[in-house]
PAKE-169631 format. One line per field, with one value per residue (C-alpha): residue in three letters; residue number from 1; x, y, z. Coordinates in nm, 3 decimals. Each point is the difference from the previous one (the first is absolute). Example, Ala and Ser with C-alpha at 12.3 -4.5 7.8 and 13.67 -1.06 7.14 Angstrom:
<nodes>
baro: (ala,ser)
lumdo: (1,2)
x: (1.230,0.137)
y: (-0.450,0.344)
z: (0.780,-0.066)
</nodes>
This chain:
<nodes>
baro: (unk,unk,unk,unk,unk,unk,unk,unk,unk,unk,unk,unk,unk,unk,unk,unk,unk,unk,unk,unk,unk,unk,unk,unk,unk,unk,unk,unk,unk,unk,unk,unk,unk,unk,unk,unk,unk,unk,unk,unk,unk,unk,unk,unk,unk,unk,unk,unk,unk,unk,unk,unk,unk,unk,unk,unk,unk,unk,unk,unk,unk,unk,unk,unk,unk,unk,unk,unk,unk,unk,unk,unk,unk,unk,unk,unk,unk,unk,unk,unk,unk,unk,unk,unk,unk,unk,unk,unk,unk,unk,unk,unk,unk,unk,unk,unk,unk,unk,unk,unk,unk,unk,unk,unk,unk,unk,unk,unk,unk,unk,unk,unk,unk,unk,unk,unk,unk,unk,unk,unk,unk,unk,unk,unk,unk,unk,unk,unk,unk,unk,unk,unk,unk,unk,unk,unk,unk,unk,unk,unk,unk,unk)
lumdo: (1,2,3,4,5,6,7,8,9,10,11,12,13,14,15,16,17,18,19,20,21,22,23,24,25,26,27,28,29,30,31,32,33,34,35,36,37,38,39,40,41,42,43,44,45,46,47,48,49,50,51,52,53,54,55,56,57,58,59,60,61,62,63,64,65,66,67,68,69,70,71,72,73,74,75,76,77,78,79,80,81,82,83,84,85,86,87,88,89,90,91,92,93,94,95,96,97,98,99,100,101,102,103,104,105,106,107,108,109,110,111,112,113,114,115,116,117,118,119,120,121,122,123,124,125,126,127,128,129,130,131,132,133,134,135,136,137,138,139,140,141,142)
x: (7.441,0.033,0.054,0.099,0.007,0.334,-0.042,0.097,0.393,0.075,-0.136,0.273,0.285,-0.108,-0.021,0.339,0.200,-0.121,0.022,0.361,0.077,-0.078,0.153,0.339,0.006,-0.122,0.212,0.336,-0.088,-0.088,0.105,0.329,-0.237,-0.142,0.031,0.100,-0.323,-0.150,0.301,-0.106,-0.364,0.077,0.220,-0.242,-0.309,0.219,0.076,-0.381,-0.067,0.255,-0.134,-0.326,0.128,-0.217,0.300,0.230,0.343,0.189,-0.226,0.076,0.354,-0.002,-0.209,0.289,0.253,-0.185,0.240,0.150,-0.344,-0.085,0.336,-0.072,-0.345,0.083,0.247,-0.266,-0.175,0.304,0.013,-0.331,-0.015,0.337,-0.138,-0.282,0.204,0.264,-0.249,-0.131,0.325,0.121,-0.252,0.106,0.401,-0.071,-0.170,0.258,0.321,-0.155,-0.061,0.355,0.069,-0.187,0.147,0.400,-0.133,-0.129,0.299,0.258,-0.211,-0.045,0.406,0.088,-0.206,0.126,0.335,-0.068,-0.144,0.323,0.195,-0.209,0.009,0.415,0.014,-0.176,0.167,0.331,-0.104,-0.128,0.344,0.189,-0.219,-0.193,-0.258,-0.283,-0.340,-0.191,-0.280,0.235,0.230,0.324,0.306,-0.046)
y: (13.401,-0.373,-0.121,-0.382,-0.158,-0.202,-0.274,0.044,-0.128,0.101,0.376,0.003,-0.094,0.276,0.231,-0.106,0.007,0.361,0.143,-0.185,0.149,0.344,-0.037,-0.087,0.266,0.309,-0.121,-0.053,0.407,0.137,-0.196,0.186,0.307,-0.084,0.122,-0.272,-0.020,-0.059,-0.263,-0.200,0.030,-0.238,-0.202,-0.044,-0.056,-0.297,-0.142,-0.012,-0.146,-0.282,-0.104,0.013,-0.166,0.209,-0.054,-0.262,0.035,0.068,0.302,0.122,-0.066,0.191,0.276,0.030,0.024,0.266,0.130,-0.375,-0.107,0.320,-0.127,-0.343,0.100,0.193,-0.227,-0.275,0.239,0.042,-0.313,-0.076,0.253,-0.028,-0.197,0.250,0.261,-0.131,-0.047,0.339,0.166,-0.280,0.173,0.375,-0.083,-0.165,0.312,0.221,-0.225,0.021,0.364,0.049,-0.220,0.209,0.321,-0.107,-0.075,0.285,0.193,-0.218,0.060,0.386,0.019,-0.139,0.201,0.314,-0.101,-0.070,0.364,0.161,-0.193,0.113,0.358,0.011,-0.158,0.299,0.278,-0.168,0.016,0.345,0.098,-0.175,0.286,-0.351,0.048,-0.277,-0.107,-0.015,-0.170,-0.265,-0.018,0.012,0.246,0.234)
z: (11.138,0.099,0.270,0.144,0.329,0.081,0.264,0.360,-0.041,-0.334,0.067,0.322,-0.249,-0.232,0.297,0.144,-0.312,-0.030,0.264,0.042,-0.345,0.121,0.339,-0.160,-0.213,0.269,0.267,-0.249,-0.113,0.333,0.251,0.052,0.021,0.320,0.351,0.254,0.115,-0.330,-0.025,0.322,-0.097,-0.403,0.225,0.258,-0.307,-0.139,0.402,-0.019,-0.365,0.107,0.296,-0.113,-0.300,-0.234,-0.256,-0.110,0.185,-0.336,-0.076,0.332,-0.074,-0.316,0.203,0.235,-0.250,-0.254,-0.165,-0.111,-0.077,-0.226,-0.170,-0.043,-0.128,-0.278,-0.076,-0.039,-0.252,-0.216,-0.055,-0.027,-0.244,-0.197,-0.301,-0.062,0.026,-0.250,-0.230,0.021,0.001,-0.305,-0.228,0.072,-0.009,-0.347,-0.116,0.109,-0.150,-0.294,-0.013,0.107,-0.319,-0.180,0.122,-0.049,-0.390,-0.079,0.192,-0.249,-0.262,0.079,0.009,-0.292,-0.169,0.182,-0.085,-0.387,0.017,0.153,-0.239,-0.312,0.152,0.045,-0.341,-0.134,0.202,-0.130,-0.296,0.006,0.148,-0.284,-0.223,-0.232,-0.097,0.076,-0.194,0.290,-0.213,-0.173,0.302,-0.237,-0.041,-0.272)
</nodes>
């Protein structure tokens, strides 16, 4: 296992973008499960974070407004993550398309000769019925 040391101010950004990350997404899930107390006690938390100014005012914004800031940040990973996606998804769409070309060929091919069979086989029962006889082997009338 490695392990690295990240200096003083870059380790708090880590540690804020984190824990922001994670604060976002329990409160947006849960928050509406609290009891009032529990309520007044995040409220309270992010009273104290702000005027200790732990974090930036817009991440204290977007802590107040959880829900919004869950949205926006999934949004932001849509589109972050749109082209890969596309790509991904190009590959398995071109697969299937041709597959389905495939398929519908093989149906139109199955058909026709379904229907060349059904016409051979009322052209012999007609025949039968018109009491012909029929060299199977030579395929003529006799």
């Amino acid at each position: 296992m490695k392990c690295f040391a990240l200096p003083g101010s870059q380790l708090v950004k880590v540690i804020k973008a984190g824990f922001f990350r994670f604060f976002i997404f329990e409160k947006s899930y849960t928050f509406n499960f609290f009891e009032e107390s529990e309520q007044s006690k995040l409220s309270k938390l992010i009273r104290l974070w702000e005027d200790k100014s732990i974090f930036s005012p817009s991440s204290l914004k977007k802590m107040r407004n959880p829900h919004e800031s869950w949205e926006n940040y999934k949004e932001q990973l849509r589109v972050s993550y749109e082209k890969a996606i596309e790509r991904n998804t190009k590959t398995f769409i071109d697969t299937y398309n041709n597959f389905e070309k495939q398929h519908d060929a093989f149906v139109a091919h199955a058909k026709s000769t379904i229907n060349t069979l059904v016409n051979s086989y009322q052209e012999l029962i007609q025949c039968l019925n018109n009491n012909k006889s029929f060299s199977f082997i030579t395929g003529n009338s006799i």
